[in-house]
Each structure stands twice: as structure tokens, then as C-alpha cells.
C-alpha positions in Angstrom: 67.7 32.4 50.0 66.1 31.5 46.4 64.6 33.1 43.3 61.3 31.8 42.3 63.2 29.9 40.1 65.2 28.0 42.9 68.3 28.9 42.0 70.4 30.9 44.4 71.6 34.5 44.1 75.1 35.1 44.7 74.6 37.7 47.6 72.3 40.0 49.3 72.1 42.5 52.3 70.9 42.0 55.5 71.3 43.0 59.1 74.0 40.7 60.9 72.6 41.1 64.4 70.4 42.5 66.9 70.8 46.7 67.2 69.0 49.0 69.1 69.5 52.9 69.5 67.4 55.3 71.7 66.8 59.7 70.9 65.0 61.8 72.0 62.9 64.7 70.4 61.2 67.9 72.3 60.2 65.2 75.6 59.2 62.1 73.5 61.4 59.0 73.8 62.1 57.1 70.8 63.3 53.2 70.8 64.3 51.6 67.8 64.6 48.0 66.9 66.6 46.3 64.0 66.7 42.5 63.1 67.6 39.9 61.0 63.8 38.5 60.3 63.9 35.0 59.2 59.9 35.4 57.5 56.8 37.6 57.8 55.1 35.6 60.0 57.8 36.3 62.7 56.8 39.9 62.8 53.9 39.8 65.5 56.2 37.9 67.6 58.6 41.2 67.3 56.0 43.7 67.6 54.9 41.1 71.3 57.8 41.8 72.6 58.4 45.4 72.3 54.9 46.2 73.5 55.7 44.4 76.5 59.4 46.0 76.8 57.8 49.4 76.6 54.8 49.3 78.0 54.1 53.1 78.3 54.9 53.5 74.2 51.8 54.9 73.0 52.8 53.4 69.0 54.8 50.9 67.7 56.0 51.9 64.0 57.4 49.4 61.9 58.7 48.3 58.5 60.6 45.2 56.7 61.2 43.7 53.8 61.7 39.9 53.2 62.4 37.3 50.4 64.9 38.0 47.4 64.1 39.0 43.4 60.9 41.3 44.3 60.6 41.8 48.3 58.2 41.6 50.2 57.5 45.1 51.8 55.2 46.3 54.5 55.1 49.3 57.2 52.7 50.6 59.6 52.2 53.8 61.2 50.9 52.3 64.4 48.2 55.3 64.5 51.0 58.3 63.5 49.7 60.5 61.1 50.2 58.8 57.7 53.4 59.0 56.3 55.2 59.8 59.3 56.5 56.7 60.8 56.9 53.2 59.2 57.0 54.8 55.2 60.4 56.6 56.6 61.6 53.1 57.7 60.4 50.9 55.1 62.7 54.4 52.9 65.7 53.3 55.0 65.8 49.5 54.4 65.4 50.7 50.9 68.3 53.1 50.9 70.3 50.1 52.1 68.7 47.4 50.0 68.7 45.2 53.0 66.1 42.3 52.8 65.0 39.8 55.8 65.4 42.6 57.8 63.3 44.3 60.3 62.6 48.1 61.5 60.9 48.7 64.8 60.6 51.8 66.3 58.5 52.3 69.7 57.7 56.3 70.7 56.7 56.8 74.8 54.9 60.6 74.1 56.1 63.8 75.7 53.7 66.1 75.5 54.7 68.3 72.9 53.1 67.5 69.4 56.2 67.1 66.7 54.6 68.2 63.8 54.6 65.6 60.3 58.3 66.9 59.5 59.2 66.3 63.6 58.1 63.2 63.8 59.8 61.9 60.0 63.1 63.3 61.6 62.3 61.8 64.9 61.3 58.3 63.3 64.0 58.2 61.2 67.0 59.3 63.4 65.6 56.0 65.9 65.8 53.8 62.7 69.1 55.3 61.6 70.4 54.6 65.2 69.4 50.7 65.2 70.7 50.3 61.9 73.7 51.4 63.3 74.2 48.6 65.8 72.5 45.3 63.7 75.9 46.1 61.8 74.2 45.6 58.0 76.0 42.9 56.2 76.4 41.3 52.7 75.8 38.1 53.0 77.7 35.5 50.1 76.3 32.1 48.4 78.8 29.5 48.9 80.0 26.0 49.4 81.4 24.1 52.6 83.9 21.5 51.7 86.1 19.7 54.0 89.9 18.6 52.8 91.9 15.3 54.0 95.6 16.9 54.2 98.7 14.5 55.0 100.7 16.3 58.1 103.6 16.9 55.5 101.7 18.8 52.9 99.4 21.2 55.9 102.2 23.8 56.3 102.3 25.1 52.7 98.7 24.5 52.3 97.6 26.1 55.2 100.1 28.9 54.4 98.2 29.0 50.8 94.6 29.1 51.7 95.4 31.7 54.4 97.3 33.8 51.8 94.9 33.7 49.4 92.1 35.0 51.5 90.2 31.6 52.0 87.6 30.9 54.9 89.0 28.3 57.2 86.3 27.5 59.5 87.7 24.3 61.2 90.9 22.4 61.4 91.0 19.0 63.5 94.3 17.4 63.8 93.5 13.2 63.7 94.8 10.9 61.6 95.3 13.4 58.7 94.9 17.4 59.0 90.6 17.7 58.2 90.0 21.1 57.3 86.9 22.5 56.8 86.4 25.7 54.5 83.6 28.2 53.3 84.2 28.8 49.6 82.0 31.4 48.0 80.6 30.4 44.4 82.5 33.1 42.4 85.9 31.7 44.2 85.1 27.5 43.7 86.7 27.3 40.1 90.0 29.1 41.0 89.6 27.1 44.4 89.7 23.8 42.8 92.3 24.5 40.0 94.6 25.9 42.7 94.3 22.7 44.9 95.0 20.3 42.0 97.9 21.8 41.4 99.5 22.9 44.9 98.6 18.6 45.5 98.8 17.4 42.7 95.8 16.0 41.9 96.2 14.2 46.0 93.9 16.1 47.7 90.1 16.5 46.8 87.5 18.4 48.3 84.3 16.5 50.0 81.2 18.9 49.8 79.2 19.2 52.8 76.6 22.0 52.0 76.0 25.3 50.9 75.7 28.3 53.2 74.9 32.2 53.0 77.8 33.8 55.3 77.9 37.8 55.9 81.5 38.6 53.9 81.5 42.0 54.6 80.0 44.7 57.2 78.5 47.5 54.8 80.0 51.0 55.7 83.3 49.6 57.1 
């Protein structure tokens, strides 16, 4: 994820999966949808699939936001009186600040008309619901590096990175201990000086990338 000036931000909200949550209001079944979305252009396929999940939904509200600095933002009502359906999802994403992240909610009518203020509630509560289960996420900029550690110095390093809350996201025992880590830009200095010293200078970390990785499930 980049600024317009192409440098990356140190972390943003997003969902962290797939969620979906189901209510119901006075006969009229609501199904909501929420997604990472990877770019705009991914929406229709979205919207494909849910008409042909619920083929008997009679609208398909929706709302995202995508892209970092200023968002991208559009809804739809899908034919709802205005206001009434995609405005109160776009207002949740909002409320959350989650970007690249999509709001779909599919209404199968009941035959009892909701009112403006029954279907908000409605629309919302479905959204609310979805959210729930795509488990919102902040997501942090960082660096994978991979170390070269001699058998005889792993156990106190190991015992180090683990203490001090570091990401180990692969050890291979070969020749030498390879370790592969996530380090998140606001922890790379301390990182570094920490190493140096704990090796004495021995052990130096290769780069192999950057990545965005979700730190921390909002609400929990």
C-alpha cells in the first residue's frame, strides 16, 4: 500500500478475512458480505457472485473504500430508497477507518415494507454482523530478513527474539540455524542494535522484502 508519493505508510485497517452474518427484520432476510478487496475493479466480480448465491434477493446494497491517503469511496442503494442502504455501510467502514475493504449486503423481501429508519437498522445490523466475522485488522509496514545463526549461539537468540516480542516466521535447521523474521519499520533500528550486540557484530541480517502483515485484530 502507497501514498501518491510512493512511500509507504506505517499501517492501516482492513478486514483480515472473509465474514458473513445473516438477520432478519419483520419477514425480510438480510445477508451480508465483508472482504478484504484487493482494487475497485474487483467489485463486479463480488456483486457476480452474490446475485448468483441469492438468487431470490431483490437488491444488492453495497459499499467500500480502497487505496490509502484519500480513499476511494463508493455505495449503492441497489434500488432502496436513497439513503437507506449502501450510505449506512460506506458510515461503518468509516466508523472503523478500514480501507480495501468491502460491504455487501443482499435483502430477499418479506412482504412487510420497513420504513427508511427500518431498513437503515436492518442494513446496518447485516453490515454490523459481517464485520463481525472478516475479524478487522491493522495491518503493519515491515521488513522480512532472514539470519544465518551458528547452532551454539540459536538458544539464547532464539530465547531473545521470542522474549522481545519478535515475528519468527520460519526456522530451517541445515548447515547453520536460517531464521526468517517479520520486523515492523518502527522496531528495525532497536532490531539491529540488539543483534549487534547479543552477536557481536557475527550475525547480520539479509533482507528479503517488505510486507504488510495484520499485527493486531481491532476490538480484541
Amino acid at each position: 500500500m502507497m501514498r501518491e508519493d510512493s512511500q509507504p505508510i506505517d499501517s492501516y485497517r482492513a478486514f483480515s478475512r472473509r465474514g458473513e452474518g445473516e438477520i432478519r427484520a419483520r419477514g425480510s432476510r438480510f445477508f451480508g458480505l465483508a472482504l478484504p478487496l484487493a482494487g475497485e475493479d474487483d467489485v463486479q466480480q463480488y456483486l457476480e457472485e452474490v446475485r448468483a448465491k441469492y438468487p431470490g434477493a431483490n437488491h444488492h446494497a453495497f459499499a467500500f473504500r480502497v487505496g490509502l491517503g484519500v480513499p476511494v469511496e463508493r455505495f449503492s442503494d441497489d434500488g432502496e430508497p436513497s439513503g437507506t442502504a449502501g450510505m449506512p455501510l460506506l458510515s461503518l467502514l468509516q466508523g472503523r477507518d478500514l480501507v480495501n475493504s468491502l460491504l455487501i449486503v443482499s435483502r430477499i423481501f418479506g412482504g412487510t415494507l420497513l420504513g427508511k429508519g427500518g431498513l437503515v437498522r436492518a442494513y446496518s445490523e447485516a453490515g454490523r454482523e459481517a464485520m463481525k466475522a472478516a475479524r478487522p485488522a491493522e495491518y503493519a509496514y515491515g521488513y522480512l530478513l532472514s539470519l544465518q545463526v551458528p547452532y551454539d549461539s540459536w538458544g539464547e537468540l532464539e530465547y531473545g527474539l521470542r522474549n522481545r516480542g519478535y515475528s519468527i516466521t520460519g526456522v530451517n535447521y541445515g548447515e547453520s540455524v536460517d531464521v526468517d523474521l517479520w520486523i515492523s519499520r518502527c522496531e528495525r533500528e532497536g532490531f539491529e542494535a540488539w543483534l549487534a550486540e547479543i552477536s557481536s557484530g557475527s550475525i547480520v541480517p539479509l533482507d528479503r522484502g517488505t510486507r504488510y502483515v495484520a499485527r493486531k485484530v481491532i476490538g480484541e
